[in-house]
C-alpha positions as a Markdown table, in Angstrom:
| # | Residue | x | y | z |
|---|---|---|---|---|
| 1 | Unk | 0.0 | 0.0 | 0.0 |
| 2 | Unk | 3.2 | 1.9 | 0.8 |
| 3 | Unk | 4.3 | 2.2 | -2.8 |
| 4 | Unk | 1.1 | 2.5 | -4.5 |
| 5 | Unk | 0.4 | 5.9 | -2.6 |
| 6 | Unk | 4.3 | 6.9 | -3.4 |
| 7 | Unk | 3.6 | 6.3 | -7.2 |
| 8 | Unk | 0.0 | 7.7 | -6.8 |
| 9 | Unk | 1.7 | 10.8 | -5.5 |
| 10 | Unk | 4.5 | 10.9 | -7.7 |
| 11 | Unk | 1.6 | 11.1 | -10.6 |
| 12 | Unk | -0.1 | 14.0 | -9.0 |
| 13 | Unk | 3.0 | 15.8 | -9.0 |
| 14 | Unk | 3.9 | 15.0 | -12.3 |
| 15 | Unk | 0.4 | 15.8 | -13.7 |
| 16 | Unk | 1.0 | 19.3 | -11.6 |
| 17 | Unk | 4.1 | 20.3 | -13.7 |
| 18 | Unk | 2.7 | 19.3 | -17.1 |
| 19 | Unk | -0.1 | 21.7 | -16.4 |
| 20 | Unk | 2.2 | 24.3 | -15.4 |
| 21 | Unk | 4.2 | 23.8 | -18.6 |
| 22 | Unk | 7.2 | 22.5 | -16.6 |
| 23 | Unk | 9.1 | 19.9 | -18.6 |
| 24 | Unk | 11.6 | 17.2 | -16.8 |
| 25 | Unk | 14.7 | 19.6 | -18.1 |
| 26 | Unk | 13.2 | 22.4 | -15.9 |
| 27 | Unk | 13.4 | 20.1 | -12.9 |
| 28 | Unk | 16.8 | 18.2 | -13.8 |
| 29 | Unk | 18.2 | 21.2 | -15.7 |
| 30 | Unk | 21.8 | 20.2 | -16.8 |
| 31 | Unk | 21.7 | 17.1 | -16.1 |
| 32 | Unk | 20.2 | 15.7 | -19.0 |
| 33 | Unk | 21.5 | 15.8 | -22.6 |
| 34 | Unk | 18.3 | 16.5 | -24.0 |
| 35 | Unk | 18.0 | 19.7 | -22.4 |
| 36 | Unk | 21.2 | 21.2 | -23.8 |
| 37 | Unk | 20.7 | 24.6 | -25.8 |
| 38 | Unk | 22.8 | 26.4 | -28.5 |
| 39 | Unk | 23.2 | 29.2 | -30.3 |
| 40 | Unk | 24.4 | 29.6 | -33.2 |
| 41 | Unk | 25.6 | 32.6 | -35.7 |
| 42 | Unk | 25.2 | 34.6 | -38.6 |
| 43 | Unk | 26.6 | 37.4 | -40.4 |
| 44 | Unk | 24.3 | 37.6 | -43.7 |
| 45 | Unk | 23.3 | 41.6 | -42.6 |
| 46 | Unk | 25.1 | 41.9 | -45.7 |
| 47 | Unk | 24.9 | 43.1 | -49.2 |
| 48 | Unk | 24.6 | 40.2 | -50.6 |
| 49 | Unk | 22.4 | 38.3 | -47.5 |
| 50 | Unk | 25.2 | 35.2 | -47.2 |
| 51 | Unk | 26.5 | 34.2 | -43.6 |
| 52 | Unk | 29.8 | 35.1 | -43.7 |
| 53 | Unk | 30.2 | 34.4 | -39.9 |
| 54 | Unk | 32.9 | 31.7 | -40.4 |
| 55 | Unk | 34.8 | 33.7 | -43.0 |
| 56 | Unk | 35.5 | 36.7 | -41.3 |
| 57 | Unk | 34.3 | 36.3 | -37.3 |
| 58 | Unk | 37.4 | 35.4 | -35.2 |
| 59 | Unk | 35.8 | 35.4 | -31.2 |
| 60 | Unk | 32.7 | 36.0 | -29.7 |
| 61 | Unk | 31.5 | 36.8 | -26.6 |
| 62 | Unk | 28.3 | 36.4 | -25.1 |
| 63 | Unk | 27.3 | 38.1 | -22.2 |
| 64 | Unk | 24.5 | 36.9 | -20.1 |
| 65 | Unk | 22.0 | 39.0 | -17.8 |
| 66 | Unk | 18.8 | 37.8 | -16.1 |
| 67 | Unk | 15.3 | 38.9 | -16.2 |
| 68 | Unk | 15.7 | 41.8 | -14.4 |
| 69 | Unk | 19.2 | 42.9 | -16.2 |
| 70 | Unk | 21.5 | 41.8 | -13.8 |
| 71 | Unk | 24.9 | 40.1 | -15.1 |
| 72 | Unk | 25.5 | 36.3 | -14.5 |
| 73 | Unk | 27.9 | 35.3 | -16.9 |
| 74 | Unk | 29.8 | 35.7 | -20.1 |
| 75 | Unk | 30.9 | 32.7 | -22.7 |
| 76 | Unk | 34.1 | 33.1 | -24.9 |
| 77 | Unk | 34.8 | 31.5 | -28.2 |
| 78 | Unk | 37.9 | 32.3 | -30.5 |
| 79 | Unk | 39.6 | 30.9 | -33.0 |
| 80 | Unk | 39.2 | 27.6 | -35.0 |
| 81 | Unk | 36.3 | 26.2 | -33.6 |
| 82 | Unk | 34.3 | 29.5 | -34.9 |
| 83 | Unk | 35.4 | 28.1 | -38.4 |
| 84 | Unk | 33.2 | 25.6 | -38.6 |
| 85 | Unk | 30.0 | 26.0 | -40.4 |
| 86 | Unk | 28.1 | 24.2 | -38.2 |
| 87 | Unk | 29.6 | 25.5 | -34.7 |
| 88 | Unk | 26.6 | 26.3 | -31.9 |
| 89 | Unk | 27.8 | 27.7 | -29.0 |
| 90 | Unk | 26.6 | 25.0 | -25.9 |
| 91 | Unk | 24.1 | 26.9 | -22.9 |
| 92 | Unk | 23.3 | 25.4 | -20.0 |
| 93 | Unk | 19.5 | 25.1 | -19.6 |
| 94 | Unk | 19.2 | 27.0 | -16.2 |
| 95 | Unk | 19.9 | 30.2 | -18.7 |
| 96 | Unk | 16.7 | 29.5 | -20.8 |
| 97 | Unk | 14.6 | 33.1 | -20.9 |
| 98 | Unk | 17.8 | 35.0 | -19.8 |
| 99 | Unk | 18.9 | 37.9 | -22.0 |
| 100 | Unk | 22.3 | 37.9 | -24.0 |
| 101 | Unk | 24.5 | 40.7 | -25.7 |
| 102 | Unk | 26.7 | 39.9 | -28.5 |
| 103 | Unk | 30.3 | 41.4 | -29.3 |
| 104 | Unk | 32.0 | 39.7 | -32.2 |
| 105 | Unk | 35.7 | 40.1 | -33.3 |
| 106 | Unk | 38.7 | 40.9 | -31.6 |
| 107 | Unk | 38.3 | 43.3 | -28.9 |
| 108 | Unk | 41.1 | 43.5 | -27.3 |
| 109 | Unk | 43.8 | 45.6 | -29.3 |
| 110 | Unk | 41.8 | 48.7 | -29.9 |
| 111 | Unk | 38.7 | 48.5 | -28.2 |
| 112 | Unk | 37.3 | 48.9 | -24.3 |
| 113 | Unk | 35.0 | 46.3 | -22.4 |
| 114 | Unk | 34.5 | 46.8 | -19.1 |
| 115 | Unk | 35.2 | 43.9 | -16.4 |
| 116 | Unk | 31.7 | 42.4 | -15.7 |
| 117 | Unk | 31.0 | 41.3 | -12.3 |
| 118 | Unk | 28.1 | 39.6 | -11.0 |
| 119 | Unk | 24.8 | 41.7 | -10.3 |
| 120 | Unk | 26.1 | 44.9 | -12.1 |
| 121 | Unk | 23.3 | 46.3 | -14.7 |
| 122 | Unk | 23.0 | 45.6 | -18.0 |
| 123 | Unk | 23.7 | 49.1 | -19.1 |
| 124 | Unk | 27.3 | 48.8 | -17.4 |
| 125 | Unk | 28.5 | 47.2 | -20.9 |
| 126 | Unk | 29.5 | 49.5 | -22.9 |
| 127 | Unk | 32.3 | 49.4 | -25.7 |
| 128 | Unk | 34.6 | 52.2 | -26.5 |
| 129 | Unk | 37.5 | 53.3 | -28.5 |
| 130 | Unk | 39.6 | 56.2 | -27.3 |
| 131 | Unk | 42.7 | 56.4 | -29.2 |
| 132 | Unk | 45.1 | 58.5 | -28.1 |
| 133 | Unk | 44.1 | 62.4 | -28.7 |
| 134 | Unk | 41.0 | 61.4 | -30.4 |
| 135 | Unk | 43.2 | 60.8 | -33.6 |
| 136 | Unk | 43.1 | 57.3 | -35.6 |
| 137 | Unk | 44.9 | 56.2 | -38.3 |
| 138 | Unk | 44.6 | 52.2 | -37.1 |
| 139 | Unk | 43.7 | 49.1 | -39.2 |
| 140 | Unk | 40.7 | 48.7 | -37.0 |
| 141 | Unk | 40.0 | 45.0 | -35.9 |
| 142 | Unk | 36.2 | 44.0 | -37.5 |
| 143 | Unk | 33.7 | 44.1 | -35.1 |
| 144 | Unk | 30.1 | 42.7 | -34.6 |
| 145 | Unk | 27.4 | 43.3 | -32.2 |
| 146 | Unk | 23.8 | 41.6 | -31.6 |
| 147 | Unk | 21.2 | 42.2 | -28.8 |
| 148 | Unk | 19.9 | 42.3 | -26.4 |
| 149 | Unk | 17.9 | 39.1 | -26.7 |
| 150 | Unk | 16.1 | 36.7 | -24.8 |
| 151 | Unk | 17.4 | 33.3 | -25.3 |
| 152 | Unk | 14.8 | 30.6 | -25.7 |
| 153 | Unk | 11.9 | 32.7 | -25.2 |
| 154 | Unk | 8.3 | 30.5 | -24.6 |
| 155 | Unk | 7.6 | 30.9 | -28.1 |
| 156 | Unk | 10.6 | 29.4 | -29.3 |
| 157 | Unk | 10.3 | 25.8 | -29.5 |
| 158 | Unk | 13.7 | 24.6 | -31.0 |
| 159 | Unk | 16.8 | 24.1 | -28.7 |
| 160 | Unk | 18.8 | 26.4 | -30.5 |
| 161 | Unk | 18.6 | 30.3 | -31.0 |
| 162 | Unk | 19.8 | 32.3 | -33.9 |
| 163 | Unk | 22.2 | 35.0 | -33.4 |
| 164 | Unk | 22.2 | 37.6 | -36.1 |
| 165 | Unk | 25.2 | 39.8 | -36.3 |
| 166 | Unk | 25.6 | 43.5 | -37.0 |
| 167 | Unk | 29.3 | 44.7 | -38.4 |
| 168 | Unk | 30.3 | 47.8 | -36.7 |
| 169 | Unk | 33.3 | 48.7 | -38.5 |
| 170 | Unk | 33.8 | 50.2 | -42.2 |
| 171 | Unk | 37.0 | 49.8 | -45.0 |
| 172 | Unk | 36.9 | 53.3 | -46.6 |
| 173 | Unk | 39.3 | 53.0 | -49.8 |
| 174 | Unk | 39.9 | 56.6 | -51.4 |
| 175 | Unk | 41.3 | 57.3 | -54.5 |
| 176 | Unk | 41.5 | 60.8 | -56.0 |
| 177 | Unk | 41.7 | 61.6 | -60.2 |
| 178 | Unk | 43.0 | 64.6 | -61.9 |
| 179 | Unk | 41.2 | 64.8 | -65.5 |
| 180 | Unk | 41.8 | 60.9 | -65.9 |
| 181 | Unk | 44.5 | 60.7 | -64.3 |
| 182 | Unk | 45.4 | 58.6 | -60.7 |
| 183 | Unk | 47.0 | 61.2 | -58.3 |
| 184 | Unk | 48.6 | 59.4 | -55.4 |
| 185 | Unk | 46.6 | 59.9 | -52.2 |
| 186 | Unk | 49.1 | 59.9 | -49.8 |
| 187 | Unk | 50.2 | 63.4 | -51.1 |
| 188 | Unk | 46.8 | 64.6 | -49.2 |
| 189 | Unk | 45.5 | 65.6 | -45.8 |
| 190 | Unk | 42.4 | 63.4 | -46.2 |
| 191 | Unk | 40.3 | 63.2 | -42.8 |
| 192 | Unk | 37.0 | 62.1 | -41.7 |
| 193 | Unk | 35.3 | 63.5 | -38.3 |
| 194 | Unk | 32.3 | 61.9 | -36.4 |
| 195 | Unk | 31.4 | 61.4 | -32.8 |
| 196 | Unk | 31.0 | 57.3 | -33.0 |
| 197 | Unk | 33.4 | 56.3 | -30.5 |
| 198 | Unk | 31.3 | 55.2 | -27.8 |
| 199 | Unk | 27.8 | 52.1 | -28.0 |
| 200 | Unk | 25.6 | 50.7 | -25.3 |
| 201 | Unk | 24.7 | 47.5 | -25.1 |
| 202 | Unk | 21.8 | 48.2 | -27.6 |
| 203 | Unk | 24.8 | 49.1 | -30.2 |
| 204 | Unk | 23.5 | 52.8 | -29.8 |
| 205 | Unk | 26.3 | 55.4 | -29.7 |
| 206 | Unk | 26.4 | 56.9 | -26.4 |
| 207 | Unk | 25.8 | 60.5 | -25.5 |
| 208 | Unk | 29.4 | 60.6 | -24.2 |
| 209 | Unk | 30.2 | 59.5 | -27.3 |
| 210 | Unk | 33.8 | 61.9 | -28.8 |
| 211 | Unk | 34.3 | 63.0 | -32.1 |
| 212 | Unk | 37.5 | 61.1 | -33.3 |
| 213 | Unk | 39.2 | 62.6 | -36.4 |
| 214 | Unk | 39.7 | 59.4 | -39.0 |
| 215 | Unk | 43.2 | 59.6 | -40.9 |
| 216 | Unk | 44.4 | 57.4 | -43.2 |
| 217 | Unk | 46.3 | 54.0 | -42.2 |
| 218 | Unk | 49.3 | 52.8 | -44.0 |
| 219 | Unk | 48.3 | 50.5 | -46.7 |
| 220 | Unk | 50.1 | 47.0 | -47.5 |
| 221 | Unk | 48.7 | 46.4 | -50.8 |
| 222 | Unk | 51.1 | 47.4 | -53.5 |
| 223 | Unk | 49.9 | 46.4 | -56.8 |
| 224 | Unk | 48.7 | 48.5 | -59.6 |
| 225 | Unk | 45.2 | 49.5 | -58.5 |
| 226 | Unk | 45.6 | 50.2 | -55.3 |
| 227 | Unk | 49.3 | 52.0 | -54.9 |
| 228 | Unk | 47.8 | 55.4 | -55.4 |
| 229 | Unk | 44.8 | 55.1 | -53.3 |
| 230 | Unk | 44.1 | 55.1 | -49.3 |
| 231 | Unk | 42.3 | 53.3 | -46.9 |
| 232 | Unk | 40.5 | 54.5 | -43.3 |
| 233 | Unk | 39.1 | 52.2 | -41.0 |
| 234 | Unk | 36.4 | 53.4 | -38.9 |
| 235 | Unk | 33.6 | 52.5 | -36.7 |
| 236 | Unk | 30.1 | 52.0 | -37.5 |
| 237 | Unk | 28.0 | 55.0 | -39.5 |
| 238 | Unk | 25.0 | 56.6 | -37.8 |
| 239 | Unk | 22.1 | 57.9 | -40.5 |
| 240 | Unk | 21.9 | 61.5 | -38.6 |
| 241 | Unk | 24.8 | 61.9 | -37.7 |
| 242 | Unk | 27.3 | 64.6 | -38.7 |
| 243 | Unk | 30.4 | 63.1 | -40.7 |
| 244 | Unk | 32.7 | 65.7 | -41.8 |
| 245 | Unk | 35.1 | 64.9 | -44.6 |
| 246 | Unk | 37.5 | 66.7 | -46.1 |
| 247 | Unk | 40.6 | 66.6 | -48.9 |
| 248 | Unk | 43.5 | 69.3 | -48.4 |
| 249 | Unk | 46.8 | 69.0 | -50.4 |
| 250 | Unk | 49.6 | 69.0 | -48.2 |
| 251 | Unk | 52.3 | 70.9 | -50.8 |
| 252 | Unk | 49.7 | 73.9 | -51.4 |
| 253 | Unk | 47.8 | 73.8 | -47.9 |
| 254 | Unk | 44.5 | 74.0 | -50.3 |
| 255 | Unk | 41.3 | 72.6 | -49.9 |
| 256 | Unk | 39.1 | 70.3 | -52.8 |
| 257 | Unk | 35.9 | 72.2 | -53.3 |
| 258 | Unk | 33.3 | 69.6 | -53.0 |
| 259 | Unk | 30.0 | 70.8 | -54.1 |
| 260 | Unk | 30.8 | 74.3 | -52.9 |
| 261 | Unk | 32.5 | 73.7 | -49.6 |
| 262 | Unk | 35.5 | 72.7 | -48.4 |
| 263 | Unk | 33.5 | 70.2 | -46.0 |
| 264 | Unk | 31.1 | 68.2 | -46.6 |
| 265 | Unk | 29.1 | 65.2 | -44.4 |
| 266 | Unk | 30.1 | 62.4 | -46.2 |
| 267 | Unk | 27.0 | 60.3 | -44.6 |
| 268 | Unk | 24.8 | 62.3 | -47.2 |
| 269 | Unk | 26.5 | 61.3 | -50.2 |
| 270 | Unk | 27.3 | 57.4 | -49.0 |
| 271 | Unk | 23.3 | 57.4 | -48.9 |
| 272 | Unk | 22.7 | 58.9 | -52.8 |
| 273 | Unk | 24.3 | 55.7 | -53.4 |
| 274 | Unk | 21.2 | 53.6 | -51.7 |
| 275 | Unk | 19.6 | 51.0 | -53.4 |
| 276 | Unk | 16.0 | 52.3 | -53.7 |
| 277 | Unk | 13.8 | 49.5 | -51.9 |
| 278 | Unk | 16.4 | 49.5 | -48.7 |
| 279 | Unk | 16.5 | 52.0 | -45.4 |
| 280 | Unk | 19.3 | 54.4 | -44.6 |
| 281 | Unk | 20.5 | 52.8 | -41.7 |
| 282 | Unk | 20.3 | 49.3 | -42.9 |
| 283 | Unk | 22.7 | 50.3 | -46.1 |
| 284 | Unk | 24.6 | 51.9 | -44.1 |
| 285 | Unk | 25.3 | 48.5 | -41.5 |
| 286 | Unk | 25.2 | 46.0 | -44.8 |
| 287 | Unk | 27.5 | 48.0 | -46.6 |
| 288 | Unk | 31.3 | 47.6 | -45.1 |
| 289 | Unk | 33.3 | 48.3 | -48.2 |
| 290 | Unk | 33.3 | 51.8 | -49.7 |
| 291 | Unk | 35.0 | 52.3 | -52.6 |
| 292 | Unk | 35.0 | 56.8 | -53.2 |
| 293 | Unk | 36.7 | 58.1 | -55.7 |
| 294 | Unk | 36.9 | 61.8 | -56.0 |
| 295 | Unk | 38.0 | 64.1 | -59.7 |
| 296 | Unk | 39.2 | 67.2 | -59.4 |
| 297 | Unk | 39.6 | 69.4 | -62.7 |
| 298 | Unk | 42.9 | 69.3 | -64.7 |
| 299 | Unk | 43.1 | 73.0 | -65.5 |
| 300 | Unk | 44.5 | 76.1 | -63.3 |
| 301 | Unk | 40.9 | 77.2 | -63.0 |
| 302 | Unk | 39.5 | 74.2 | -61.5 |
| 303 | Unk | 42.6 | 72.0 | -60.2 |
| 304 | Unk | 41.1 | 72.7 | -56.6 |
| 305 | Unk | 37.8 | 71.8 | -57.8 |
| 306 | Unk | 35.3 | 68.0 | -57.5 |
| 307 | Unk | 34.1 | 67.6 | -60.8 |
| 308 | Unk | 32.3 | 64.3 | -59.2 |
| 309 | Unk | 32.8 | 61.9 | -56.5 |
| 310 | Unk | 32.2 | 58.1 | -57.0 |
| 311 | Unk | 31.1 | 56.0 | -54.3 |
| 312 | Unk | 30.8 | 52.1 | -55.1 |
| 313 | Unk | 30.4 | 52.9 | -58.9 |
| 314 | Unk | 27.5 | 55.3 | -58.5 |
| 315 | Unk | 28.7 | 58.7 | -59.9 |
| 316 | Unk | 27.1 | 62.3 | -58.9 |
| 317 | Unk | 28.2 | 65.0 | -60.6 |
| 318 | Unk | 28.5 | 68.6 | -59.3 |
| 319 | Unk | 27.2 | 72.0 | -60.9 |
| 320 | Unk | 28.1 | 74.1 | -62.2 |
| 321 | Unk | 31.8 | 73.0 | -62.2 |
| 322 | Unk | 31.0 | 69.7 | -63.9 |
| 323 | Unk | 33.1 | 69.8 | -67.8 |
C-alpha cells in the first residue's frame, strides 16, 4: 500500500508540472542531454544576405543577464572552432529566458569592455574606442554586435537560438583623379570626423560618445590599383549623424571644393548611393566596403575643384563646375 500511494503521488506531482508547462529539463536542468541549448551565428546583414560568420568572425562573446538585467555570466569563443560551419555555441539550460548581448571580433587591441562582475546592470557594458588624442589612423580589428535578446523565449520551441550579427566597422578605400589621371593619395591631408566612438549594449552610440578625427592607415597592398589610393578604417556610420570629410593637399595647404564647400558630411552622399527598396540605416550596416573616388579638374581654374565623387560605382556630378 506503501508504494502505491508513493507512485499515486508521484503522478499527481507529475500531472501538476505538465499543467504548469514544466518539462523534466526544468526540474533536472543540466543534467540531462536532451536539455542542452545552443546558439548559433550569422553574419548575412550583408549586401549580398550570405552568412559570412565563419569567414571573417574570429571570437565572440556572449554576455548573459537575467530577467531583471543583472549580469550572470559571459561565454568566450575564439579561433578555430568559430570556423566551422556548423559551430553552436553550448548553454546550459538553467539560462533559458535569460537575456544575451553579443560582441563579435577581436576586442582586445583597440577596443574597451569593461570587467563584468556579477549583479552589475545591463547598461554597465559598454564598448569604446579612445585612441590617443581622439586621432586614428589604425587598421581597425572587424567588429560585430547583436542584442539584447532573450534566449529561448516560450515561443521558441527549438533548442537552438539564432544570433544575427551587425558589423560595426567600415574599410573606406579613397582614390583621387586629376582629369583621368590617378593622383597618389598619400600626397593629401584626407580626414574624416564623427562622434562614434562610444555604444551601449543596444549598439546605440552613447551620448558621451567623442568626435575622433579618422586619418588614413598605411596601406600594405602594392599592386597597380591600389598604390595610389588610401584606406581608413572606422567605426560604424550613424544615418543623422554629422560626418565631416575633407581633402586638403599637403604641398599647397589647399582645400578640394566639393560641391561648394571645403567640407562636406560624407553620410549624405554614402546614402545617394542607396539601393531604392532598402533604409538608410540598414545600407549603411550591410554595406562595409566603400570604394570613393573623388575628380578634381585638370586646368588652373578648376585644379582645386570636385568635378564628381564616385562612391561604389555610383557617380554624382556637381554644378556648375562639372566639364
Amino acid at each position: 500500500m506503501g508504494i502505491k500511494r508513493h507512485i499515486k503521488k508521484y503522478k499527481i506531482i507529475l500531472a501538476a508540472f505538465i499543467v504548469a508547462g514544466i518539462t523534466g529539463c526544468d526540474v533536472f536542468h543540466d543534467d540531462l542531454d536532451q536539455c542542452d541549448l545552443f546558439l548559433e551565428f550569422r553574419y548575412d546583414y550583408n549586401m549580398v544576405n550570405e552568412d559570412w560568420f565563419a569567414d571573417q568572425v574570429e571570437e565572440v562573446k556572449v554576455y548573459v543577464f537575467d530577467a531583471e538585467g543583472k549580469y550572470l555570466q559571459t561565454f568566450i569563443e575564439k579561433g578555430n572552432p568559430l570556423k566551422n560551419t556548423d559551430y553552436r555555441m553550448l548553454i546550459p539550460y538553467r539560462l533559458k529566458g535569460c537575456t544575451a548581448v553579443v560582441w563579435a571580433g577581436k576586442t582586445d587591441k583597440f577596443y574597451l569592455l569593461p570587467a563584468m562582475t556579477a549583479g552589475d546592470p545591463i547598461n554597465k557594458l559598454t564598448l569604446k574606442y579612445e585612441p590617443e588624442n581622439n586621432i586614428s589612423n589604425n587598421h581597425l580589428d572587424a567588429l560585430w554586435h547583436s542584442g539584447p535578446l532573450q534566449m529561448f523565449s516560450p515561443e521558441n520551441i527549438s533548442n537552438t537560438e539564432t544570433v544575427s550579427l551587425i558589423r560595426n566597422t567600415n574599410d573606406i578605400t579613397i582614390g583621387i583623379t586629376r582629369g583621368n589621371n590617378p593622383m597618389d593619395a598619400s600626397k593629401y591631408d584626407i580626414q574624416l570626423i564623427t562622434a562614434n566612438n562610444f555604444y551601449d549594449y543596444k549598439n546605440n552610440v552613447g551620448e558621451s560618445s567623442k568626435n575622433i578625427i579618422y586619418h588614413p592607415c598605411s596601406v600594405e597592398e602594392e599592386d597597380s590599383k591600389t598604390a595610389l589610393q588610401t584606406r581608413l578604417h572606422t567605426l560604424r556610420f550613424i544615418k543623422d549623424a554629422d560626418m565631416t570629410f575633407s581633402i586638403t593637399e599637403k604641398a599647397s595647404g589647399k582645400t578640394i571644393d566639393i560641391g561648394g564647400k571645403t567640407t562636406i558630411n560624407l553620410i549624405d552622399y554614402l546614402l545617394m548611393s542607396k539601393p531604392e527598396m532598402m533604409g538608410e540605416q540598414e545600407y549603411l550596416d550591410r554595406r562595409y566596403e566603400w570604394d570613393i573616388n573623388i575628380r578634381i579638374g585638370d586646368k588652373k581654374e578648376n585644379g582645386y575643384i570636385a568635378l564628381s565623387i564616385t562612391i561604389n560605382n555610383w557617380t554624382y556630378w556637381f554644378q556648375p563646375t562639372d566639364m
